[in-house]
Structures are given as structure tokens and as C-alpha cells.
N, C-alpha and C positions, 0 to 999 in steps of 0.2 A: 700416582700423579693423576691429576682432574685432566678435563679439555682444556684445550689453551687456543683459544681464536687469534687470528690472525690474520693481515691481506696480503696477499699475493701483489708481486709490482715487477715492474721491466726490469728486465738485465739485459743489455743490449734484442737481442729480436728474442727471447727468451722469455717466459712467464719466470720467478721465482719468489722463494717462499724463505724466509729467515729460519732456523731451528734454532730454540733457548742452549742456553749452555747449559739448562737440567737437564736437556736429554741426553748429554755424556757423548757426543761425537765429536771431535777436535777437529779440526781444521785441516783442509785436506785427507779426511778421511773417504776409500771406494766405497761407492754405496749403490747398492742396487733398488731399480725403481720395480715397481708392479701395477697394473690399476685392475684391478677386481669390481667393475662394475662403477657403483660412486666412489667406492673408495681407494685411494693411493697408499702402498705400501712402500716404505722408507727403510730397508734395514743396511747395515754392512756388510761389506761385502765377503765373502770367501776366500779365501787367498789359497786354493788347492795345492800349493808348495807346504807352504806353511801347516798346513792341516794334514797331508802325508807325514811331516818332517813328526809330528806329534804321535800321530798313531805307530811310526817307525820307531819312536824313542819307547814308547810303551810297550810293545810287544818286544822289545829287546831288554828291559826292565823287567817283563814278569818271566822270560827265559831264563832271565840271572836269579830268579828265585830258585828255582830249579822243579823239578818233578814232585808232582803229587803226591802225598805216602797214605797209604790206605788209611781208615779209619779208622782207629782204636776204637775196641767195643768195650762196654762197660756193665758194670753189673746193674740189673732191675731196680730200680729203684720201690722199695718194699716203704708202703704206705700204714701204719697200725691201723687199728681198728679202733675207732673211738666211738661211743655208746654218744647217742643224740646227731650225729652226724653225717646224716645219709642223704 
């Protein structure tokens, strides 16, 4: 997606800024602010519940795979000799 200009206007003693609905954040979404100099970073937010609750379910998902079994080793793989092909 390109730049997309836009103004800033009052919300009550607030500056704000409208986001499109291409940018895929719904309504009442947490969103965390940043300003790095000129520019304002906009992303959402974290929800550290939530993001343990996933890495808990994951590492309980690959326990239930069970233990690693070694390797299987396999024979050489023998390549012929073919004339012109070096």
C-alpha cells in the first residue's frame, strides 16, 4: 500500500488523525503509539496474556509429539562416472 495523506483535526482537547479501513484495524482496537524523531509509529498492541496463552499451547503441542529418535543413516549415495561430465 502507497502513502495516504491526510489532516489531523480536534477530538475534544486532543489532536487526531482518521486510519482507512485498508489498514485492517477495527474499532476499538489497543494500539500502541511511538514517535521516533518525525515519525509516529501506530502498531497494536500486545496483549501479554494472550501471547503466553500461545506459546503455552505450543510447547505443550510439540511435548505431545514426543522425543526425538536419532537419525537413520543411510547408504552413500554412489554417483556413476559418465565420460564428458566433469
Amino acid at each position: 500500500m502507497g502513502a495516504i495523506e491526510t489532516r489531523t483535526f480536534r477530538s475534544g482537547n486532543s489532536v487526531a488523525v482518521r486510519l482507512p479501513k485498508s489498514f485492517g484495524l477495527p474499532a476499538g482496537t489497543m494500539v500502541t503509539m511511538e514517535q521516533v524523531g518525525d515519525t509516529v509509529m501506530v502498531k497494536p498492541a500486545v496483549d501479554a496474556d494472550a501471547e503466553k496463552a500461545k506459546v503455552s499451547e505450543l510447547i505443550r503441542r510439540l511435548r505431545s509429539i514426543g522425543p526425538i529418535t536419532p537419525i537413520e543413516e543411510r547408504a552413500p549415495i554412489e554417483f556413476p562416472d559418465r565420460t564428458g561430465m566433469e
